[in-house]
C-alpha atoms as an extended CHARMM CRD file, in Angstrom:
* protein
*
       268  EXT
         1         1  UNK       CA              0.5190000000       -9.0240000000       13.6090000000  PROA      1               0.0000000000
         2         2  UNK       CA             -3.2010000000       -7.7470000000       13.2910000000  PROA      2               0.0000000000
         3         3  UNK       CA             -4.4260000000       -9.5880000000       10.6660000000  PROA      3               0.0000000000
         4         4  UNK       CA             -4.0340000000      -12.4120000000        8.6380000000  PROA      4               0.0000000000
         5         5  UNK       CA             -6.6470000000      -13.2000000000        5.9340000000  PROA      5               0.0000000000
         6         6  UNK       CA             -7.8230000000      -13.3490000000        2.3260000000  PROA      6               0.0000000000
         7         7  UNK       CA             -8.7630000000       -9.5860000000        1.2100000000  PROA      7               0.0000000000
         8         8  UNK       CA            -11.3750000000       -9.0390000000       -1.1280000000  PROA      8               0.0000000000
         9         9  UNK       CA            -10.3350000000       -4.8410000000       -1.6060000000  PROA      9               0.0000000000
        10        10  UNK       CA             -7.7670000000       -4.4310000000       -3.6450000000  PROA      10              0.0000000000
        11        11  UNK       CA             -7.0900000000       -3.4530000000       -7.0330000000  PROA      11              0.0000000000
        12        12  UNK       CA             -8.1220000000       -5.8480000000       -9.6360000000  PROA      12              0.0000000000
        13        13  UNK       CA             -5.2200000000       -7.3210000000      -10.3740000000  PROA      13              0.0000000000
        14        14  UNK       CA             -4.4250000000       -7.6320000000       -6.6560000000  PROA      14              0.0000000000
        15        15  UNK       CA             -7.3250000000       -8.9980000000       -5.4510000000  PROA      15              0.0000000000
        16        16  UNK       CA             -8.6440000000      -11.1070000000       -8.4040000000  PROA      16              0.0000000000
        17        17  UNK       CA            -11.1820000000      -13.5770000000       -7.9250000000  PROA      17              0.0000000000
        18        18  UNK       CA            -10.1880000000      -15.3430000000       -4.4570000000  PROA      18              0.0000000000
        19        19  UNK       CA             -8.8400000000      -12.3910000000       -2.5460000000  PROA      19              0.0000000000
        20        20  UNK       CA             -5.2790000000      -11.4360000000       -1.9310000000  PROA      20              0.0000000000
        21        21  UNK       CA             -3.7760000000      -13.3110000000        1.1300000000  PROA      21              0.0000000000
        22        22  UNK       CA             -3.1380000000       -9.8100000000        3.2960000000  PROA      22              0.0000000000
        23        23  UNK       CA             -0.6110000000       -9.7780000000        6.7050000000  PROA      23              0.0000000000
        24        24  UNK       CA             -1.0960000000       -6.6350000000        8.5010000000  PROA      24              0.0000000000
        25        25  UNK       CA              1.3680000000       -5.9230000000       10.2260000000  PROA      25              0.0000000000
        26        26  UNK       CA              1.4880000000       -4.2690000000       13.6270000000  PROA      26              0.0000000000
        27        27  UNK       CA              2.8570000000       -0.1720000000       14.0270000000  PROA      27              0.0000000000
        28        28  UNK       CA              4.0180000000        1.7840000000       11.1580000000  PROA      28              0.0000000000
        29        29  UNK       CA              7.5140000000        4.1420000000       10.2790000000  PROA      29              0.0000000000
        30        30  UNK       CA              5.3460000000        6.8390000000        9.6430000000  PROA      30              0.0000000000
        31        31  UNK       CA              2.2980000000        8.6610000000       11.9850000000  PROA      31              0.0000000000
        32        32  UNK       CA             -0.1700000000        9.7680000000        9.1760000000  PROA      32              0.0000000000
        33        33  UNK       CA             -3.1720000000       11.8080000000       11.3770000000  PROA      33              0.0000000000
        34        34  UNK       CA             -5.7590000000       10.8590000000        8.7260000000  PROA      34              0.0000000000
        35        35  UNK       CA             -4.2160000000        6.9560000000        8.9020000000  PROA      35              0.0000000000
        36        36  UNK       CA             -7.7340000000        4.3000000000        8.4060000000  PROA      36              0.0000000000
        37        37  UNK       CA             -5.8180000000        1.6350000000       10.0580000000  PROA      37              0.0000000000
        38        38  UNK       CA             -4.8110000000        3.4620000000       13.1720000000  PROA      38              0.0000000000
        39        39  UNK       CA             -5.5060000000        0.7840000000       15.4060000000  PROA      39              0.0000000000
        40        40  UNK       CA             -2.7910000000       -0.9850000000       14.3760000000  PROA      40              0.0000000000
        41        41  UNK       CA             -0.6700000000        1.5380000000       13.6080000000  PROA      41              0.0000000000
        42        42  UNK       CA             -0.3720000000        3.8460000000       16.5280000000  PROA      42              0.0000000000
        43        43  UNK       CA             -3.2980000000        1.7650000000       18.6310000000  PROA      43              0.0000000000
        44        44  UNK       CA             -1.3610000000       -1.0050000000       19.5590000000  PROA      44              0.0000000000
        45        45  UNK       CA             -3.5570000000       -4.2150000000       18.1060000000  PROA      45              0.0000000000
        46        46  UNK       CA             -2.5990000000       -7.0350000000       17.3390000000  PROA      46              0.0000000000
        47        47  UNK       CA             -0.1930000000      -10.2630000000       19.1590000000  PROA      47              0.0000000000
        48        48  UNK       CA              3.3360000000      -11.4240000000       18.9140000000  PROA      48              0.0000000000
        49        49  UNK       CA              4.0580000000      -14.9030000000       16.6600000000  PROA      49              0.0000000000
        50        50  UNK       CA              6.8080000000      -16.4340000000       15.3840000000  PROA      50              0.0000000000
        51        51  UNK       CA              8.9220000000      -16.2870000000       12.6370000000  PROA      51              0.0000000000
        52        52  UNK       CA              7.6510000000      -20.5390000000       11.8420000000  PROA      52              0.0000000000
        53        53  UNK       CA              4.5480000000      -19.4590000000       12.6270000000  PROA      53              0.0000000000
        54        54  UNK       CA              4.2110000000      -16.6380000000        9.7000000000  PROA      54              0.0000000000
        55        55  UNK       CA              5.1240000000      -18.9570000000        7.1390000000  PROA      55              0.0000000000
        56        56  UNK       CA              2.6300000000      -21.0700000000        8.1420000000  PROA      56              0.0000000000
        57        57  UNK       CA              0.3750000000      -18.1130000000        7.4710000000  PROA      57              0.0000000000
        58        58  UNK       CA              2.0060000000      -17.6700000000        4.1980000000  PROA      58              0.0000000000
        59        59  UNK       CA              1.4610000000      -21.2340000000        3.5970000000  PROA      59              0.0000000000
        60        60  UNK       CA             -2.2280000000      -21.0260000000        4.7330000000  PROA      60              0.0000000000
        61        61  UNK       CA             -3.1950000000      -18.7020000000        2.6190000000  PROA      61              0.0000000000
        62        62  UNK       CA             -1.9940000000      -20.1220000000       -0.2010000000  PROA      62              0.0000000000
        63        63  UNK       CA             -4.0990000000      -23.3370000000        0.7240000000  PROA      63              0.0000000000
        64        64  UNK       CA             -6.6010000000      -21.2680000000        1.0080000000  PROA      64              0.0000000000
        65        65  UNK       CA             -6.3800000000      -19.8380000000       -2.5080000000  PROA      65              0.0000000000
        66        66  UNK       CA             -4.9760000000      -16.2750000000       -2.0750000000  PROA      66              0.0000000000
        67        67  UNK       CA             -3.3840000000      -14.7770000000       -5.7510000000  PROA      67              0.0000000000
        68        68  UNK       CA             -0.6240000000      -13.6460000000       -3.6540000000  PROA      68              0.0000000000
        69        69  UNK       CA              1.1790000000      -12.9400000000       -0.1440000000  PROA      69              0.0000000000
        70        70  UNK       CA              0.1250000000       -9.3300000000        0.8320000000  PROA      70              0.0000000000
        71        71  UNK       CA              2.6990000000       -7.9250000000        3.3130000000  PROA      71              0.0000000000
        72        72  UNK       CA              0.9040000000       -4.4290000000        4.4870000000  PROA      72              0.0000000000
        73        73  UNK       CA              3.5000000000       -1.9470000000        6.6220000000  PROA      73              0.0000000000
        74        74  UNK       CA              5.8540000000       -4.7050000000        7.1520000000  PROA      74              0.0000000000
        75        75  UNK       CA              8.7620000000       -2.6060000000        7.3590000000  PROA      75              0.0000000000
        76        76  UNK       CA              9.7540000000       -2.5530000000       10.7890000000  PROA      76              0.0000000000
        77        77  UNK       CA              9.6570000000       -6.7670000000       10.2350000000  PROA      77              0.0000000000
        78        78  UNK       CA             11.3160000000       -7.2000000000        7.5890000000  PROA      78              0.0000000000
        79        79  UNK       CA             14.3360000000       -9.6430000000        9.1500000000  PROA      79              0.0000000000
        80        80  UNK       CA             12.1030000000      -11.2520000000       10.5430000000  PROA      80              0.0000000000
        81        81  UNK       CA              9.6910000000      -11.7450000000        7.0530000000  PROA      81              0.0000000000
        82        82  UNK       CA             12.6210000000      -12.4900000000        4.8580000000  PROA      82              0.0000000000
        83        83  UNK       CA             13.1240000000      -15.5900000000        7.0880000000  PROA      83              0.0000000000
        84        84  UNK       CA              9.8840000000      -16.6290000000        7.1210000000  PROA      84              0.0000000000
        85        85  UNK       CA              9.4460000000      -16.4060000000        3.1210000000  PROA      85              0.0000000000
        86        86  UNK       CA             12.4510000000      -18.3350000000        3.4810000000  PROA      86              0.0000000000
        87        87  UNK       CA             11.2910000000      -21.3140000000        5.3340000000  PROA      87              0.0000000000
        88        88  UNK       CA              7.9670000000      -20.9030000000        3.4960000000  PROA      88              0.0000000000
        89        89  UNK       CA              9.4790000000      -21.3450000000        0.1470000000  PROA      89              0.0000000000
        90        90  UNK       CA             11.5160000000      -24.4780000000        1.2440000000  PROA      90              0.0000000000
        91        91  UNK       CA              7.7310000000      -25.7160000000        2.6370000000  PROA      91              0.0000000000
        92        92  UNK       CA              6.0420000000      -25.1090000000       -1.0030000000  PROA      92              0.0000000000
        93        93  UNK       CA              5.3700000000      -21.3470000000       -1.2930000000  PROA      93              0.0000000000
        94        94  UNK       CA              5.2410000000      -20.1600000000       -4.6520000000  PROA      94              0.0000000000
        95        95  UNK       CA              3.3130000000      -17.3790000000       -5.0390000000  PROA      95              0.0000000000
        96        96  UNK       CA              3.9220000000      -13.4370000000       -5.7910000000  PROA      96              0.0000000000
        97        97  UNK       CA              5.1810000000      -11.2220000000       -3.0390000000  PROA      97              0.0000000000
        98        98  UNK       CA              3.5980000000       -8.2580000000       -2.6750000000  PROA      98              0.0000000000
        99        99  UNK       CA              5.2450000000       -5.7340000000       -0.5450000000  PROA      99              0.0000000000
       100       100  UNK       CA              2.4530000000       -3.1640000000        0.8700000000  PROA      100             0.0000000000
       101       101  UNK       CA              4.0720000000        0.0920000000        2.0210000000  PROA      101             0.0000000000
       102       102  UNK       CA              3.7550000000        3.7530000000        2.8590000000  PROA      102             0.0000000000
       103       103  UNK       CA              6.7610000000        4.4330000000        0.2740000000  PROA      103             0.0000000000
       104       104  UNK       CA              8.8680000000        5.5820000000        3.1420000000  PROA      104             0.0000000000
       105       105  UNK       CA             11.5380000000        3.5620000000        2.8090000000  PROA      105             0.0000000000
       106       106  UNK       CA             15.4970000000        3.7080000000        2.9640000000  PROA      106             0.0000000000
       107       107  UNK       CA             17.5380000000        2.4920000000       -0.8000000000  PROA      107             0.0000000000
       108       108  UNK       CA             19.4130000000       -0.2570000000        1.2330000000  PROA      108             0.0000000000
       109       109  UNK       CA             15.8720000000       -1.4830000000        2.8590000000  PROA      109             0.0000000000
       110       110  UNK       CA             14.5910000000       -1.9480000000       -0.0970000000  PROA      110             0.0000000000
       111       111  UNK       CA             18.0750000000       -3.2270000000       -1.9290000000  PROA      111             0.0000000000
       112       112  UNK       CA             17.4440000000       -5.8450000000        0.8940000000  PROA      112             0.0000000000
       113       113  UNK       CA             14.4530000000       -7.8980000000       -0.8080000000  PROA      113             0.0000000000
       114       114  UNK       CA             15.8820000000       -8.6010000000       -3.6430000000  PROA      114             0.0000000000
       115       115  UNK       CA             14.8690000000      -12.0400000000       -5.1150000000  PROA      115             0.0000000000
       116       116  UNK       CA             12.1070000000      -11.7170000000       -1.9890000000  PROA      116             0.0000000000
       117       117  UNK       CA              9.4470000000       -9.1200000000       -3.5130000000  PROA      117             0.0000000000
       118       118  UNK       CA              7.7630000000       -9.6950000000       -6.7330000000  PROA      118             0.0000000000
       119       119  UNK       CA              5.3590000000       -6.4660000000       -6.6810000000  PROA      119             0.0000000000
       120       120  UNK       CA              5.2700000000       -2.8760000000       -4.7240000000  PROA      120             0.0000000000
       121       121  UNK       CA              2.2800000000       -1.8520000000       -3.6140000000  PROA      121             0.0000000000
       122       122  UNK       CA              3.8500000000        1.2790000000       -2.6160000000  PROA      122             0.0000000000
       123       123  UNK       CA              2.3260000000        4.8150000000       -1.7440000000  PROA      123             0.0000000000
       124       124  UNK       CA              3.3810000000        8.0280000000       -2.8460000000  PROA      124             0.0000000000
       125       125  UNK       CA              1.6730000000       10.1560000000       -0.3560000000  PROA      125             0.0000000000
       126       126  UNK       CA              2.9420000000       13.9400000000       -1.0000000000  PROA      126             0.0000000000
       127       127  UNK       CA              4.9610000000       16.1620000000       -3.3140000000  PROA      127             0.0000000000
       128       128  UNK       CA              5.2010000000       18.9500000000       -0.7130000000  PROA      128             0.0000000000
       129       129  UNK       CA              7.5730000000       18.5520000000        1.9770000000  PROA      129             0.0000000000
       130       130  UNK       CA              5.2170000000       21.2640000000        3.7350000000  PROA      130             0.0000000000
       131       131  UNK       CA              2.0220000000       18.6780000000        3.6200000000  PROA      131             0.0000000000
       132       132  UNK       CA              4.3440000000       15.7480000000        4.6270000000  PROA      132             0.0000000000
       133       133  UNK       CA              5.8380000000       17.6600000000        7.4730000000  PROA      133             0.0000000000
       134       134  UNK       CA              2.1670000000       18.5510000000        8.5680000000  PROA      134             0.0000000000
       135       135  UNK       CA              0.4670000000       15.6190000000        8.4120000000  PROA      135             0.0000000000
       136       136  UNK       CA              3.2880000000       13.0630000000        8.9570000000  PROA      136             0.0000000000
       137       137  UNK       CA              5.9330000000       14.6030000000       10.4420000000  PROA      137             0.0000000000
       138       138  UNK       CA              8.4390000000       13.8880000000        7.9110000000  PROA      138             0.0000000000
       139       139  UNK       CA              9.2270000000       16.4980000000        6.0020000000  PROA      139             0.0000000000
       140       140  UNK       CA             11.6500000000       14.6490000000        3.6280000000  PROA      140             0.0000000000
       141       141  UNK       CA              9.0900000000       12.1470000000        2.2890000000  PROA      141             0.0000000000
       142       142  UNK       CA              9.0240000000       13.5380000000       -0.8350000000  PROA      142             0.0000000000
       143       143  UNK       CA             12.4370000000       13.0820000000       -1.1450000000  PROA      143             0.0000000000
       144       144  UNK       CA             13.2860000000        9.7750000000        0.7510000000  PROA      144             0.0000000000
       145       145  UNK       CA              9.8020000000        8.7740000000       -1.2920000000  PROA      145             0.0000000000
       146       146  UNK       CA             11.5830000000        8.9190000000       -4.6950000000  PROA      146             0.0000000000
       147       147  UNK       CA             14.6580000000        7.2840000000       -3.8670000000  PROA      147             0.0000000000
       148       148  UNK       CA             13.1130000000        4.6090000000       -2.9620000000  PROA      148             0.0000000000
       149       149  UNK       CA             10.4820000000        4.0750000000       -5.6750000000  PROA      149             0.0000000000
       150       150  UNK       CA             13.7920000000        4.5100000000       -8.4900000000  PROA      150             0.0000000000
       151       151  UNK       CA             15.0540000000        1.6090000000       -6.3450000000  PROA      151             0.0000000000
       152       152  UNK       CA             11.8330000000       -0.8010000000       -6.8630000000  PROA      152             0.0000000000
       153       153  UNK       CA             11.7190000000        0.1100000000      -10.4160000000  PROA      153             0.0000000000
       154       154  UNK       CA             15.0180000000       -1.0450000000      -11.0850000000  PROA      154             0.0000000000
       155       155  UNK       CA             14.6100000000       -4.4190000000       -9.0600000000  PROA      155             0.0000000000
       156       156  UNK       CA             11.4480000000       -5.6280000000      -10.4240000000  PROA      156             0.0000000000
       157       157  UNK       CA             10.8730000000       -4.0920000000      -13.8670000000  PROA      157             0.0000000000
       158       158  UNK       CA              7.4150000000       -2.6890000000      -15.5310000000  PROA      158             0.0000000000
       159       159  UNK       CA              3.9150000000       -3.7970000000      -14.4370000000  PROA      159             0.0000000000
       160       160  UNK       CA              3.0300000000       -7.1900000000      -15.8250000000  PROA      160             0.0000000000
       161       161  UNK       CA              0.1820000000       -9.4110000000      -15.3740000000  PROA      161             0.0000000000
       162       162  UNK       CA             -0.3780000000      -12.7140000000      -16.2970000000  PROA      162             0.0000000000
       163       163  UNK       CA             -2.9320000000      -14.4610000000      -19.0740000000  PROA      163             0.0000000000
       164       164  UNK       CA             -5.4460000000      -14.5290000000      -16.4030000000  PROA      164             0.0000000000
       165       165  UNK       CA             -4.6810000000      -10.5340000000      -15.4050000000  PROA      165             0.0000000000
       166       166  UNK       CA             -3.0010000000      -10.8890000000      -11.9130000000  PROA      166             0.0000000000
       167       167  UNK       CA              0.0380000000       -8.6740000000      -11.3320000000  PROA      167             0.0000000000
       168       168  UNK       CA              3.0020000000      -11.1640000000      -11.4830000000  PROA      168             0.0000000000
       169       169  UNK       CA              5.4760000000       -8.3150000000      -11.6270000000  PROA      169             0.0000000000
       170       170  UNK       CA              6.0030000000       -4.2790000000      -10.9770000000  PROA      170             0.0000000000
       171       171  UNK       CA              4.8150000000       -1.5130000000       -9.5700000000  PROA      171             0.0000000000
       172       172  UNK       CA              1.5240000000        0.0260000000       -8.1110000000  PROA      172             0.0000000000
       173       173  UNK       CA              1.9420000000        3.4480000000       -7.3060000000  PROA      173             0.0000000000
       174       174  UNK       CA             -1.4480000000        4.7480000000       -4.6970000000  PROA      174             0.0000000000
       175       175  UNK       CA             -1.9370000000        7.9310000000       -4.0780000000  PROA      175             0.0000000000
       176       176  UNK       CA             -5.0220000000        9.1020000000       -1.8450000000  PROA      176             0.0000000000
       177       177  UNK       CA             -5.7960000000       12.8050000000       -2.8410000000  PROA      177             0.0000000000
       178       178  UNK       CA             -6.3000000000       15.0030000000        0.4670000000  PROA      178             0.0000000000
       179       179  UNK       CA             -9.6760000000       17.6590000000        0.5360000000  PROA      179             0.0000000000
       180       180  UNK       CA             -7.9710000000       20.6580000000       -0.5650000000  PROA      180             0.0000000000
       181       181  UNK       CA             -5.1550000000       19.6450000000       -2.0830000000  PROA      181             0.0000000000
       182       182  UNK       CA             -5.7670000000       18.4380000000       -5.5320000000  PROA      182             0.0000000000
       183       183  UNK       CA             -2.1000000000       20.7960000000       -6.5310000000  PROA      183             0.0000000000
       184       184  UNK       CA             -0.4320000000       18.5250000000       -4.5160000000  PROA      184             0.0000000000
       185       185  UNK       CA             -1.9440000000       15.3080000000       -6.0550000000  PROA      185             0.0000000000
       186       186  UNK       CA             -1.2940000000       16.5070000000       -9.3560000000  PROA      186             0.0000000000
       187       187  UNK       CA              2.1700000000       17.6510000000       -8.5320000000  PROA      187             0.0000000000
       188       188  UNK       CA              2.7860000000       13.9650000000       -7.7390000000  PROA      188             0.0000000000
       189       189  UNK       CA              1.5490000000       12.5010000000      -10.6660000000  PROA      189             0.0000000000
       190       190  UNK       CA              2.8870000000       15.1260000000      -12.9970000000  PROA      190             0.0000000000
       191       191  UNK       CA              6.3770000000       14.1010000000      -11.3980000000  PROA      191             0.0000000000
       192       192  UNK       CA              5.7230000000       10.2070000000      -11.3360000000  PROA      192             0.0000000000
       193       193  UNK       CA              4.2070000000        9.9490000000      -14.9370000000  PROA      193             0.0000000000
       194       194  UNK       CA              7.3420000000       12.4390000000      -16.4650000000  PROA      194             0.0000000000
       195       195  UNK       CA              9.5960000000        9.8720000000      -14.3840000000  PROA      195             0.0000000000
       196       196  UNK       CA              7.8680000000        6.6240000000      -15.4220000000  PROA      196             0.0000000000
       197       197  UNK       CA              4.7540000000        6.8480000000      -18.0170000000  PROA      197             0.0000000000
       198       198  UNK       CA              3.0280000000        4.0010000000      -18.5380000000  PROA      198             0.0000000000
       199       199  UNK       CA              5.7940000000        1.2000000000      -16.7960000000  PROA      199             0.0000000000
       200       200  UNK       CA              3.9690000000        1.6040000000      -13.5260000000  PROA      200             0.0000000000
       201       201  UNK       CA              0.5290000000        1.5690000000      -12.5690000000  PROA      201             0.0000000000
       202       202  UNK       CA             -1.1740000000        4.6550000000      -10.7640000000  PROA      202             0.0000000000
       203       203  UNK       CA             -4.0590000000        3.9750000000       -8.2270000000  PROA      203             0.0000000000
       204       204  UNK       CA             -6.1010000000        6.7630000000       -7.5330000000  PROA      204             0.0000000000
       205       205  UNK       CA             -7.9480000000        7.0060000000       -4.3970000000  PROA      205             0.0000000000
       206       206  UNK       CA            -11.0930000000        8.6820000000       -3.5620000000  PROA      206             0.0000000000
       207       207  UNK       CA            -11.4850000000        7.1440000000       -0.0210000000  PROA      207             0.0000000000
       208       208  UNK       CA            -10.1390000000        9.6530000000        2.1600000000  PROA      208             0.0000000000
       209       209  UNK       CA            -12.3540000000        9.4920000000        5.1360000000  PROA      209             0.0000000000
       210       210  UNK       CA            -12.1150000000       11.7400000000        8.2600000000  PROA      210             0.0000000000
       211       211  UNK       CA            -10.3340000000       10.1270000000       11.3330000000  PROA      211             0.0000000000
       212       212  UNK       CA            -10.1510000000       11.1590000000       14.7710000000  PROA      212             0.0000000000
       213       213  UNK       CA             -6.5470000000       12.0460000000       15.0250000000  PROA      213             0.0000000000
       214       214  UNK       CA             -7.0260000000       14.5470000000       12.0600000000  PROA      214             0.0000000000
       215       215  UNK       CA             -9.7190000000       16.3400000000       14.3470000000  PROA      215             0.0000000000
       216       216  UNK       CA             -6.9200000000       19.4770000000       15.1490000000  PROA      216             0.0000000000
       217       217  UNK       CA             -6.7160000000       20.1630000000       11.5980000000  PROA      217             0.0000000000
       218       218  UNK       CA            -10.0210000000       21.7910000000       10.2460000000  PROA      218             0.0000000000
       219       219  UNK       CA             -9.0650000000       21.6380000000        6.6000000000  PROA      219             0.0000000000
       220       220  UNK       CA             -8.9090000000       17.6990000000        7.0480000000  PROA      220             0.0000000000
       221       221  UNK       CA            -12.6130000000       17.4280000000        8.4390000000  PROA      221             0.0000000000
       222       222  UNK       CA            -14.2430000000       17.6250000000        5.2120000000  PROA      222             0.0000000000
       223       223  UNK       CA            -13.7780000000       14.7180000000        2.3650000000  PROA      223             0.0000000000
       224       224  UNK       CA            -13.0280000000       14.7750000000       -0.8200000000  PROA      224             0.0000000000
       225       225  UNK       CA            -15.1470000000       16.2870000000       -2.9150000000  PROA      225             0.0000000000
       226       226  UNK       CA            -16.1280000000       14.7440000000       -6.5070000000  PROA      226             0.0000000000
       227       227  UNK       CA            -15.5640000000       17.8990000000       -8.2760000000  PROA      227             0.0000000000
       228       228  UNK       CA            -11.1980000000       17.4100000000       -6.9480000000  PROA      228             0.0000000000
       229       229  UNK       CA            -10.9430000000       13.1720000000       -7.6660000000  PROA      229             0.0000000000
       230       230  UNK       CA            -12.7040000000       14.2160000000      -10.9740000000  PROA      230             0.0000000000
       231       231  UNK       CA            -10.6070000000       17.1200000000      -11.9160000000  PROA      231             0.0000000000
       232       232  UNK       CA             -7.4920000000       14.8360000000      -10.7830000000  PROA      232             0.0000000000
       233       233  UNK       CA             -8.4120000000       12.1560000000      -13.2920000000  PROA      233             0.0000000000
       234       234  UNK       CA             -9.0650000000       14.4680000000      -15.9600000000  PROA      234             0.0000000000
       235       235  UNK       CA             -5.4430000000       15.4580000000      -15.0860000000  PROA      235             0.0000000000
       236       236  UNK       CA             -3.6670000000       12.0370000000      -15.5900000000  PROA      236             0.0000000000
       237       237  UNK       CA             -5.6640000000       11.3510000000      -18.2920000000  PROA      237             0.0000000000
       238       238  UNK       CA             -4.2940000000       14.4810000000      -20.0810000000  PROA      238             0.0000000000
       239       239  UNK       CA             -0.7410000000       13.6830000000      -19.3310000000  PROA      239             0.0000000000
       240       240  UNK       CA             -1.4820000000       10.1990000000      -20.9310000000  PROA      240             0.0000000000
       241       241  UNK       CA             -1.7790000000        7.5230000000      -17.9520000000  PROA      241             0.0000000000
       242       242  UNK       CA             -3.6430000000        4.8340000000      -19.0550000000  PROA      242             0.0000000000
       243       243  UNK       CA             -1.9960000000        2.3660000000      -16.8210000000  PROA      243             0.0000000000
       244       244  UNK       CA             -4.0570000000        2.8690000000      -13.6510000000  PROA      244             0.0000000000
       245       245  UNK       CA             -7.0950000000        2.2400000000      -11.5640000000  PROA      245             0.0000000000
       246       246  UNK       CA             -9.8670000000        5.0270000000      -10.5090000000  PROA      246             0.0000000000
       247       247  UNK       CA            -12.3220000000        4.6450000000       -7.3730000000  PROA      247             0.0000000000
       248       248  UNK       CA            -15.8940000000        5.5620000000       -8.0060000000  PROA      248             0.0000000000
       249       249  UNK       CA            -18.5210000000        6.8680000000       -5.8640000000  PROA      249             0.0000000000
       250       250  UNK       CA            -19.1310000000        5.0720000000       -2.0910000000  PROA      250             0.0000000000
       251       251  UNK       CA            -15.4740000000        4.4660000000       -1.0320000000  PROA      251             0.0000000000
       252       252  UNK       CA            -15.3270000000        7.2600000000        1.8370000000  PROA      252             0.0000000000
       253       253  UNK       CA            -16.4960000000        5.3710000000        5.5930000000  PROA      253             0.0000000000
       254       254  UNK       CA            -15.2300000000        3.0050000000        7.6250000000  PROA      254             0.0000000000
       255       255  UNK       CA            -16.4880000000       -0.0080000000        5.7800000000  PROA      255             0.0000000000
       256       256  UNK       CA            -13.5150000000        0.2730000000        3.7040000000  PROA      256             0.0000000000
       257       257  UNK       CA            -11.0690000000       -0.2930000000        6.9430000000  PROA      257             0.0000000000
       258       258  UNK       CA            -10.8840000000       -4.1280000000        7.7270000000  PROA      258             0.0000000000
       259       259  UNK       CA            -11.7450000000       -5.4640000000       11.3510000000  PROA      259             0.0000000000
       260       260  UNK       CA             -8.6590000000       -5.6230000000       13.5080000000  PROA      260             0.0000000000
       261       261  UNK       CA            -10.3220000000       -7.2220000000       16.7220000000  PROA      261             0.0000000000
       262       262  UNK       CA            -10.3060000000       -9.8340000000       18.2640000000  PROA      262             0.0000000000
       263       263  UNK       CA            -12.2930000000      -12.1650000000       16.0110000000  PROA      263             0.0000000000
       264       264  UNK       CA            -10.1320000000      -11.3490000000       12.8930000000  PROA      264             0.0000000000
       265       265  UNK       CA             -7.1790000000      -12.8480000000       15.0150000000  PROA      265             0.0000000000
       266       266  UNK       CA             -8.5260000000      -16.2830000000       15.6480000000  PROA      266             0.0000000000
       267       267  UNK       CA             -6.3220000000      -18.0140000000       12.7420000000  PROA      267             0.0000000000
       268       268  UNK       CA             -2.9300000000      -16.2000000000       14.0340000000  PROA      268             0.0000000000
């Protein structure tokens, strides 16, 4: 694990008033070059616990007054996770699940956490298998992507919040549009929205902030501009999304990627 605290960045209904309780979890299944959180996903960070000892963290958290349990790329975990909500549940745990991943997923993964995940905070990167081949070395994304999004659907149902607005149930669908790609991004939500109109909820990020890694591919050195997140929106909102969340202005720089040194460790 990296990190294990209450986040304050989320969408609305994620984040709330108190901050979701977010576990970041150590490596990822896929190697994104434009990845913010590369220091724990290719750079090695974070330390070794114990299954006991993550549900205390689930349990700590909730003392602490996180909405929810924020599980960020916990897929190569997830034995190991299930267990621990397990043994947290027995200890008092009782609130939402949220299950934070790339979208890259396998059907019988996600079958897996049934009864265990409440909401998907799931990504849907790419609708080219060109782009995902290029910048994540998976080609079938799109593809594997889909299944596995079907499979969330029909496990936890439509986005729902609660009286006070938090997401108790569904699906969260980001999507970080690329500089120079706004086809792509509207490929993806022309595909999601004809799939699932308004039962999910689309996020659409603006934040896409040059990395090192990305430094071999000159078309990723620029960001976004506001003329492609604007022309993006204007797209959704023609197709009829109104379930969603938009980013304004100020997102792009590394005050958007949370601290994964040695300080934000102290509590693990």
């Amino acid at each position: 694990m990296a990190r294990a605290a209450l986040h304050h960045w989320e969408e609305p209904p994620i984040s709330g008033t108190r901050g979701s309780g977010t576990v970041f979890f150590s490596n990822c299944s896929l190697r994104c070059v434009f990845c913010q959180n590369a220091d724990i996903s290719t750079g090695g960070e974070g330390k070794s616990i114990t299954v006991q000892r993550l549900a205390e963290l689930f349990l700590s958290l909730q003392q602490q007054g996180a909405h929810n349990i924020n599980l960020v790329t916990p897929t190569q975990y997830q034995p190991q996770i299930i267990a621990a909500i397990d043994l947290a549940r027995v200890a008092g745990l009782q609130l939402p699940i949220i299950y934070n991943t790339s979208g890259y997923e396998t059907v019988a993964a996600i079958e897996s956490l049934a009864g265990y995940v409440d909401v998907y905070l799931t990504d849907f990167k790419y609708a080219s298998s060109d782009l995902a081949s290029r910048y994540s070395s998976a080609p079938d994304y799109p593809q594997i992507a889909a299944a596995a999004l079907q499979v969330m659907f029909d496990q936890v149902g439509e986005y729902a919040v609660d009286e006070e607005g938090m997401l108790r149930r569904g699906i969260v669908v980001r999507h970080l549009i690329l500089p120079g790609q706004l086809v792509d991004s509207q490929a993806v939500i022309g595909k999601l929205y004809e799939r699932y109109d308004n039962r999910i909820c689309y996020s659409l990020m603006n934040q896409y902030t040059p990395m090192p890694a990305a430094s071999r591919f000159l078309e990723l050195h620029d960001k976004v501009s506001e003329q492609e997140y604007d022309q993006l929106i204007e797209y959704a909102l023609d197709l009829g999304v109104t379930n969603s969340f938009m980013q304004e202005g100020g997102t792009v720089g590394e005050s958007f990627i949370p601290p994964f040194d040695a300080s934000s460790n102290a509590d693990l």
